[in-house]
C-alpha positions as CSV (number, residue, x, y, z in Angstrom):
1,X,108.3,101.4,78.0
2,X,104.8,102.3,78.5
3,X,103.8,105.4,76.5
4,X,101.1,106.6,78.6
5,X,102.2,106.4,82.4
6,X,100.0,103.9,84.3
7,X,99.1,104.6,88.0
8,X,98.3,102.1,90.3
9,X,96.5,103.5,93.3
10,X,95.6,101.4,96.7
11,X,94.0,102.7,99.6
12,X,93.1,101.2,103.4
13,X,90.3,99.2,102.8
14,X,88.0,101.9,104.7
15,X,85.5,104.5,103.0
16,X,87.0,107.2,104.5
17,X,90.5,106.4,102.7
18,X,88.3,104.9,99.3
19,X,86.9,108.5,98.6
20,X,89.7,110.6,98.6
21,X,91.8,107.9,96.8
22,X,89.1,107.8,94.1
23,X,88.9,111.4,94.0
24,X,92.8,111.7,93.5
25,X,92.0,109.2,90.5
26,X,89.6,111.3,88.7
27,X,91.9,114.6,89.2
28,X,94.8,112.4,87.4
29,X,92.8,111.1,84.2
30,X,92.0,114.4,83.3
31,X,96.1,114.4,82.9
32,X,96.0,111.5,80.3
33,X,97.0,109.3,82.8
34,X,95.6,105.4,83.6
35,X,94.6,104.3,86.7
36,X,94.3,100.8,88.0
37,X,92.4,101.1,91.6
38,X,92.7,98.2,93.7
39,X,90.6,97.4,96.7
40,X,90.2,94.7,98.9
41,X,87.4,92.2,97.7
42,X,84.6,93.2,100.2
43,X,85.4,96.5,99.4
44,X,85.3,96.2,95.9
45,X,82.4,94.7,95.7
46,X,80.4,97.7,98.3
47,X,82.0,100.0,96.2
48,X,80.8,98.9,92.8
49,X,76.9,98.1,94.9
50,X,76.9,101.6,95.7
51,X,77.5,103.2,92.6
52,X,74.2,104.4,91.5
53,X,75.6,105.4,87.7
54,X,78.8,103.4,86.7
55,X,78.8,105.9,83.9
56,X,80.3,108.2,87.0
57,X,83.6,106.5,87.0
58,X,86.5,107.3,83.8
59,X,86.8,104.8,81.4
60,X,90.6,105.0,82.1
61,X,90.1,104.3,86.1
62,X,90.2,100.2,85.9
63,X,88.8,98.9,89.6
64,X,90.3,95.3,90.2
65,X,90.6,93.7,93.7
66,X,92.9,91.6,96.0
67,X,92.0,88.9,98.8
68,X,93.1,90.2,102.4
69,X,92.5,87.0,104.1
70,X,89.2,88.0,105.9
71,X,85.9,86.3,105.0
72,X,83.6,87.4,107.6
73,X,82.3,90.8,107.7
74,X,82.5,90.2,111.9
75,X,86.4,89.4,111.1
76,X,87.2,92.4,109.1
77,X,85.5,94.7,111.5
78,X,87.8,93.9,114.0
79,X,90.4,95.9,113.8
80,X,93.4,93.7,115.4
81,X,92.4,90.5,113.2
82,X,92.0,93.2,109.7
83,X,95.7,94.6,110.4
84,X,97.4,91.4,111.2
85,X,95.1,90.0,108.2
86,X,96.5,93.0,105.4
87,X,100.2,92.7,106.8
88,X,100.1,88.8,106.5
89,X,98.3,88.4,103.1
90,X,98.2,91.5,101.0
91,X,101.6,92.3,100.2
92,X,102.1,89.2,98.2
93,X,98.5,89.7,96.7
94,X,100.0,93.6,95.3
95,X,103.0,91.9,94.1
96,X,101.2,88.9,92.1
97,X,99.1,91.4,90.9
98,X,101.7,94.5,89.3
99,X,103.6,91.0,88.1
100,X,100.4,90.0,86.0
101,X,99.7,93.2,85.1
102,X,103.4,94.1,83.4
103,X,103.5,90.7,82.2
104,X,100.5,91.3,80.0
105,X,101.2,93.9,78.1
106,X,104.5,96.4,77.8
107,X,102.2,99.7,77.2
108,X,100.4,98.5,80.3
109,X,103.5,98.3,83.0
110,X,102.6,100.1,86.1
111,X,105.2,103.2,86.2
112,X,104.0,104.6,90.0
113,X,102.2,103.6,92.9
114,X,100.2,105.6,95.4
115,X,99.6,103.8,98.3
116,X,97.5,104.8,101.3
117,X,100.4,105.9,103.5
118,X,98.6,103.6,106.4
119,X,99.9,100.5,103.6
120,X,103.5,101.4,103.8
121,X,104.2,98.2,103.5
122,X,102.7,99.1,99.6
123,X,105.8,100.9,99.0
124,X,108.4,98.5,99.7
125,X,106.7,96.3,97.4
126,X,107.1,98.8,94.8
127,X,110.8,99.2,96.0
128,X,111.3,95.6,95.3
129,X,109.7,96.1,92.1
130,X,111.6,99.0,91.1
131,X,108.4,101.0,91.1
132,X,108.5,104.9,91.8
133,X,106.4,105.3,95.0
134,X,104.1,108.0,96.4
135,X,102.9,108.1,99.7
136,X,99.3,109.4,100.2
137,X,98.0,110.5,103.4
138,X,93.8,111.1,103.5
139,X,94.3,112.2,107.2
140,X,95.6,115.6,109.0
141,X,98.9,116.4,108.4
142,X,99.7,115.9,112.1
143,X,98.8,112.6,112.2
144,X,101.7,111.9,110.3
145,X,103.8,114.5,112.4
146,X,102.8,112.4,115.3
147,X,103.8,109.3,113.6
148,X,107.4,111.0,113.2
149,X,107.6,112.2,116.5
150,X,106.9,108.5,118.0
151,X,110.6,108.0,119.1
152,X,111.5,111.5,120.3
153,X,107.9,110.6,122.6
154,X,109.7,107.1,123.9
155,X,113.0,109.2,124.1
156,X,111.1,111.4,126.3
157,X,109.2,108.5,128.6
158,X,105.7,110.1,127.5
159,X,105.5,106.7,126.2
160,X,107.2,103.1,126.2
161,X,108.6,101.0,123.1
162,X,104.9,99.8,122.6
163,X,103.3,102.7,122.6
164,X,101.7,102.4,126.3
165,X,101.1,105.6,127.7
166,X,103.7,106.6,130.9
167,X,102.4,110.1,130.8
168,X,99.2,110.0,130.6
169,X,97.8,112.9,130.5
170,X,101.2,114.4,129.3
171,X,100.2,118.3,126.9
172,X,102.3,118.2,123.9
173,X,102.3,121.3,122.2
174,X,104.0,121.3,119.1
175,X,104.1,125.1,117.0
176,X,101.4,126.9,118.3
177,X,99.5,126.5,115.2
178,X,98.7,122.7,115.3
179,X,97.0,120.9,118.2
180,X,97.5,120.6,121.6
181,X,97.6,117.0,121.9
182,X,97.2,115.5,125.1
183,X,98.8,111.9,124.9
184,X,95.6,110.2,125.9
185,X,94.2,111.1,122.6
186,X,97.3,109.8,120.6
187,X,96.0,108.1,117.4
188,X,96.5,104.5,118.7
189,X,95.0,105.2,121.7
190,X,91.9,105.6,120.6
191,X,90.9,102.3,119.3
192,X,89.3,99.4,120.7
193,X,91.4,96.5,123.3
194,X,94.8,97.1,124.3
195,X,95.8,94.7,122.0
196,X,94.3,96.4,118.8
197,X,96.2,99.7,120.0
198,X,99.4,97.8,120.2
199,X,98.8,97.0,117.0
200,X,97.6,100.0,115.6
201,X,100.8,101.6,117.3
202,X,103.3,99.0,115.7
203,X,101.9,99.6,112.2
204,X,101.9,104.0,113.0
205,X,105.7,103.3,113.5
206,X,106.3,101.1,110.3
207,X,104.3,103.4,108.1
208,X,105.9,106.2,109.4
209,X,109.7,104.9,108.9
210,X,108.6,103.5,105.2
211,X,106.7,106.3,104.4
212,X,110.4,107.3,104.1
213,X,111.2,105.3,101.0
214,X,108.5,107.2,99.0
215,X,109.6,110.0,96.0
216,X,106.3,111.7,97.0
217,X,104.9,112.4,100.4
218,X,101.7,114.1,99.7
219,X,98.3,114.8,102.1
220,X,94.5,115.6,101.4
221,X,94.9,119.2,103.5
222,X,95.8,122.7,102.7
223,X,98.7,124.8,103.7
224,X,96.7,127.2,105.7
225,X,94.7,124.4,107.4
226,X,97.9,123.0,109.1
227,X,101.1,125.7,108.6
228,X,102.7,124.7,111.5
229,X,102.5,121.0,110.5
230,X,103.7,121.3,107.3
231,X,106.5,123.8,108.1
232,X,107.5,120.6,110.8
233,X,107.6,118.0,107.7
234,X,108.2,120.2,104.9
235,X,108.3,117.1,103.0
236,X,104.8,116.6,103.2
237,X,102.8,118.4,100.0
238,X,99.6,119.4,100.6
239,X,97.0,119.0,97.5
240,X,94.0,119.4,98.7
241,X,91.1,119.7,99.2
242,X,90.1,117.2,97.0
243,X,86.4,117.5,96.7
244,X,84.2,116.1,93.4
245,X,82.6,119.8,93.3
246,X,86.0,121.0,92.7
247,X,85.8,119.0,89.5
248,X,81.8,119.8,89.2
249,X,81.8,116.3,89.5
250,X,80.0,113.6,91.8
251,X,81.8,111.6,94.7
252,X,82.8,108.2,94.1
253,X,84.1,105.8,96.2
254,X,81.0,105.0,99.0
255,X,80.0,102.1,100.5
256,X,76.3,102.7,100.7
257,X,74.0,104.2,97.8
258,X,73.5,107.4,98.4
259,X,69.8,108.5,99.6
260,X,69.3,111.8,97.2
261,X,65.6,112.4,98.1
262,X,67.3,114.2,101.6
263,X,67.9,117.5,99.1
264,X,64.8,118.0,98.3
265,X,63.8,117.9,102.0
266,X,66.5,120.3,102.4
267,X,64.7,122.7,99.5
268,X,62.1,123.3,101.6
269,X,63.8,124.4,105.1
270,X,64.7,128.3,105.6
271,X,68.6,129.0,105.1
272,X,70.7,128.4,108.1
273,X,68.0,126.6,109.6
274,X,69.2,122.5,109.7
275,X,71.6,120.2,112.1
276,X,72.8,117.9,109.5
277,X,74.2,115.1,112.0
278,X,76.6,112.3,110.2
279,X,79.0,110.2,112.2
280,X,80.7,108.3,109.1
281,X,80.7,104.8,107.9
282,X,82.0,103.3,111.4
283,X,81.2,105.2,114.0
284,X,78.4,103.6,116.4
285,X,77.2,104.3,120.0
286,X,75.0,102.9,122.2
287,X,70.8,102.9,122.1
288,X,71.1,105.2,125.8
289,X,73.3,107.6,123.8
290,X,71.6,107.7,120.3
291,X,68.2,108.3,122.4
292,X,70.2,111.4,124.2
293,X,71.1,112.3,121.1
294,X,67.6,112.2,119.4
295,X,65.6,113.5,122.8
296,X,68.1,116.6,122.4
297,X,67.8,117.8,118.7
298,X,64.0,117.4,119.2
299,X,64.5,119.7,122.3
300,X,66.8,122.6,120.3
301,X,63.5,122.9,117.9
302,X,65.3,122.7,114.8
303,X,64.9,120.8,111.4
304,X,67.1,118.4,111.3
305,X,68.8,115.7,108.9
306,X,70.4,112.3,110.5
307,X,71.9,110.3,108.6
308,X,71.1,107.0,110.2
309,X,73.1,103.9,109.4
310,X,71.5,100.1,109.6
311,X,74.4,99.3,112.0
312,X,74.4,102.8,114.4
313,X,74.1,100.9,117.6
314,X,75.2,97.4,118.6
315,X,71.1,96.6,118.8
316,X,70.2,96.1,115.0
317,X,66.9,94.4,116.0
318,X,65.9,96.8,118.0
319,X,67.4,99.6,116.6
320,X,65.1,99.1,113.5
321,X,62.2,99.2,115.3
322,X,63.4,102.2,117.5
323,X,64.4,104.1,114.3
324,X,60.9,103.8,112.9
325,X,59.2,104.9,116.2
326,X,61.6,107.8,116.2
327,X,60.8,109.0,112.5
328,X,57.2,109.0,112.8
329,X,57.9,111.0,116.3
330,X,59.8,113.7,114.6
331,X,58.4,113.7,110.8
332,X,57.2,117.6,111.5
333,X,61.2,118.7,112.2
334,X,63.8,115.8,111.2
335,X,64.6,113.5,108.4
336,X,66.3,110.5,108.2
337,X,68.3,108.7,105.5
338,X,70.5,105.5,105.7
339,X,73.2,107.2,103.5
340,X,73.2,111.1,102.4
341,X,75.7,113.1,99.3
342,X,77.6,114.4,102.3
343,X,79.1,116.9,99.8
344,X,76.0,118.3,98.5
345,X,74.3,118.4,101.9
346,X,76.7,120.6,102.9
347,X,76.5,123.0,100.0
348,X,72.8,123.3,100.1
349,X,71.8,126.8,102.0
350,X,69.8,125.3,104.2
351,X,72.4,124.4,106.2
352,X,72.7,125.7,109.6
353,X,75.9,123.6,111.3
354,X,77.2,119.9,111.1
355,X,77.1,117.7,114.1
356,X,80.2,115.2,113.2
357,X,82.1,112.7,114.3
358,X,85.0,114.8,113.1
359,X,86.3,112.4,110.8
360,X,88.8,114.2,108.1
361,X,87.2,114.0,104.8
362,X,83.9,115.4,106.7
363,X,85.9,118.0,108.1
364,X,87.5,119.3,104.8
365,X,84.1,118.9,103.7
366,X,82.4,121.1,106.1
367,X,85.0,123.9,106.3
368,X,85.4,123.3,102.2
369,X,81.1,125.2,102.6
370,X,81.9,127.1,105.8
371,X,79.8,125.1,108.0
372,X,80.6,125.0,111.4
373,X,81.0,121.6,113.5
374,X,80.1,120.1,116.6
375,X,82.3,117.2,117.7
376,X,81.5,114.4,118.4
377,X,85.1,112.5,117.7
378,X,84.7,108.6,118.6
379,X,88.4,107.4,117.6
380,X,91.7,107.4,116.2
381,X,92.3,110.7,114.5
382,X,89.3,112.4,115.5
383,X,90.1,113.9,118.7
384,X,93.4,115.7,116.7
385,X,90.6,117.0,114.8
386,X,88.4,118.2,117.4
387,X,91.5,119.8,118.6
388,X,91.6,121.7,115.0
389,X,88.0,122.8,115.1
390,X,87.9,123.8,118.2
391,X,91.1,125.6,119.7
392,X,93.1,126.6,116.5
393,X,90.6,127.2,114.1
394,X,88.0,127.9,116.4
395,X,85.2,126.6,114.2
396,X,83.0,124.5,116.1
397,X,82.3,123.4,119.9
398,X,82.6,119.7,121.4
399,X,80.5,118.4,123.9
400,X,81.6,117.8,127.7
401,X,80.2,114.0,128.9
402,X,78.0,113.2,132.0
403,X,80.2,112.6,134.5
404,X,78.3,109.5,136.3
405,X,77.1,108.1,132.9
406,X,80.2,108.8,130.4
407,X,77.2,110.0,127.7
408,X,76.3,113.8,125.9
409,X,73.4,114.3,127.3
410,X,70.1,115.9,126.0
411,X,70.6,118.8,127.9
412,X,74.6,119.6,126.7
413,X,73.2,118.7,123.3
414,X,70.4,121.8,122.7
415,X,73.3,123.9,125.1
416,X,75.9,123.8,122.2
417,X,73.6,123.7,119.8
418,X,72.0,127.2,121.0
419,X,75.8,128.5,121.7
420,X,77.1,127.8,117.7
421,X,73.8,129.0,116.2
422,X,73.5,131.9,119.0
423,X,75.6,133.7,117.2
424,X,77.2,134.7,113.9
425,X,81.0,134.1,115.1
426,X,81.5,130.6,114.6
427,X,79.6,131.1,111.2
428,X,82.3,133.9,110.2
429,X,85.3,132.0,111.4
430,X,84.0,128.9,108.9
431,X,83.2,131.2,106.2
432,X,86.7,132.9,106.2
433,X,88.5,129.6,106.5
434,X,86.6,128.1,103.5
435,X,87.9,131.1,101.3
436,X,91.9,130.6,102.5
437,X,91.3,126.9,101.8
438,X,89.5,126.7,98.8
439,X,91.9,129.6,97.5
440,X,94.8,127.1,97.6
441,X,93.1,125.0,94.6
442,X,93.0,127.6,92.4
443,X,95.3,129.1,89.8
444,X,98.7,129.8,91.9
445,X,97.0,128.3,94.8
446,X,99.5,126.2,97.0
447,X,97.8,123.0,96.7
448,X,97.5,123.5,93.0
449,X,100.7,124.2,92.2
450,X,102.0,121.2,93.9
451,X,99.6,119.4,92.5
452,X,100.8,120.6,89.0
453,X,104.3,119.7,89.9
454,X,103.6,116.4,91.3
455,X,101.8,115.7,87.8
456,X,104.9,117.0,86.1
457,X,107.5,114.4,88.1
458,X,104.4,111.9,87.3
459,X,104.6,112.1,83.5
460,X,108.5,111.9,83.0
């Protein structure tokens, strides 16, 4: 038997699962504990590319990958052809891999695996294997609520057995502390083709039923971000936030380098004065709606950082010419970068509010420095999280569309802008929800203490 307990971790090959798996790794080696990370290929490889000091990563966190059947970067950003790809190839890729692994060595056998609870299929494997099993979920607590509820919602006709809407635009209100959730803005339908959110629903029910078989169920939230969630799946353990400056430590994980000259731009702005505006490593929109968006930050008179990725819009040729033109235009007020320390830029004092795509990680992030948001949720589990941010926690503002043209204008864009800054109560609201949640990681915190007693059942 292996004398020091061997972890193997593996997340959705996504940056937005990578990170919070990778931070979870660098909270366990400081537990004498191994880790053996494994990504996808293309991930592996981005991840490694972007790490601007290896130095940065544990000498007992060992990075290895897996094929997933996907050689086109077109392929695997298609979301139907990357699901049916990971179900199809990667489960007998994990298995040849712990097999090689404990056949090598008896002090290295893996003794647990954490698998991204969208790879439930990771934890039969480890079933089969006679592996303990922990499920990891980097999303809302709801989400997986949601995932729970699924046949109780076909029970009810809000939706059929493949997860097409009957009641469309059916209120569910669960405890009156989590979300309203309107069934239009159920996870799976809020990606791509009807076909990818058949898809997307068939794997939310599988995950959801395996996530069954794990010892541990535990989630990248806090208590007090989501009581009534958790008090609905008390199984669920919260641990986080898990955040590198919780650890004084620096992110790891991305799939870009990270463009560090943006903080000393932010030196030089007056506190509470900047729009930081991020939408994540997938989100894009169109050139009509990034040029609303850029025509209505210069309009609100503000400084402003953007971070700007090469693939934003669906126009790269054009969209490189047009983001030149627009930097020279706003040099005076704005910065752009292709990539920005999220985590940092949101601790710096300069920061006035976060224009987001309300992604999870970059809202733990944002309340973690009591930033407030403005949403700008694209897919998936973003519009739960709008949901969050703006009716329960009452954090941030989202922006109502053009009617005739479907886009945010200009003009709704320096509106909200004017309405969170206009006043100090979305400020207070962020500020007092920081301290509840970062009080839950620290001694006798509730995310720390089942954090300690998830390392406890880890190391018999």
């Amino acid at each position: 038997m292996a004398t020091t307990q061997h972890i193997l971790i593996i997340p959705f090959p996504a940056q937005g699962h990578v990170i919070p798996l990778m931070e979870l790794a660098n909270c366990l080696v400081k537990y004498n504990l191994r880790i053996t990370f494994v990504n996808t290929e293309n991930t592996h490889k981005r991840v490694l590319n972007a790490l601007a000091d290896k130095d940065l990563l544990d000498d007992r966190i060992r990075l290895v990958s897996i094929p997933n059947g996907l050689e086109s970067e077109e392929e695997r950003k298609n979301l139907e052809k990357l699901l049916e790809a990971i179900f199809r190839v990667m489960p007998g890729k994990l298995e040849e891999l712990i097999k090689e692994i404990n056949g090598s060595d008896e002090e290295e056998r893996i003794t647990c695996v954490i698998a991204d609870q969208s790879l439930g299929w990771a934890l039969e494997v480890a079933e089969k294997m006679g592996i303990r099993r922990v499920a990891f979920l980097p999303a809302a607590a709801a989400c997986l609520v949601l995932g729970f509820r699924i046949p109780s919602l076909i029970d009810d006709g809000v939706i059929n057995k493949d997860g097409t809407l009957i009641k469309k635009n059916q209120p569910l209100q669960f405890p009156p502390t989590m979300p309203l959730m309107n069934a239009s803005d159920f996870v799976w339908t809020r990606v791509g083709n009807m076909a990818a959110q058949k898809i997307m629903f068939e794997a939310m029910v599988q995950n959801s039923r395996v996530a069954k078989l794990a010892d541990w169920m535990i989630c990248n939230s806090t208590y007090d971000l989501e009581p009534g969630a958790f008090d609905l799946a008390p199984e669920i353990k919260p641990i986080g936030p898990l955040l590198a400056s919780n650890r004084l430590g620096n992110s790891a994980g991305h799939f870009w380098h990270q463009d560090s000259t943006c903080l000393s731009w932010l030196d030089k702005q007056p506190n509470g004065s900047v729009i930081y505006v991020a939408f994540g490593s997938i989100t894009t929109f169109s050139k009509p709606q990034y040029e609303e968006l850029a025509h209505g930050l210069e309009l609100t008179d503000r400084p402003f950082l953007w971070v700007w990725r090469q693939d934003s819009t669906d126009e790269a040729e054009s969209n490189a010419t047009y983001l030149e033109e627009f930097q020279q235009r706003i040099a005076r007020k704005g910065k752009m970068v292709f990539w920005a320390p999220q985590q940092k830029v949101l601790s710096h004092p300069s920061i006035a509010c976060f224009m987001s795509h309300c992604g999870w990680n970059s809202t733990v992030e944002s309340i973690s420095n009591g930033v407030p948001i403005l949403c700008c949720p694209h897919s998936a589990d973003q519009f739960i999280n709008q949901s969050y941010i703006c009716d329960i926690w009452k954090v941030g503002l989202g922006f109502e569309r053009d009617d005739a043209s479907g886009m945010i204008t200009h003009a709704e864009i320096k509106n909200k802008v004017d309405e969170l800054l206009g006043t100090m109560t979305y400020k207070e609201r962020a500020l007092h929800l920081k301290e509840m949640m970062m009080s839950s990681v620290r001694k006798g915190g509730s995310s720390e203490k089942n954090f300690t007693d998830f390392v406890k059942w880890i190391k018999t």
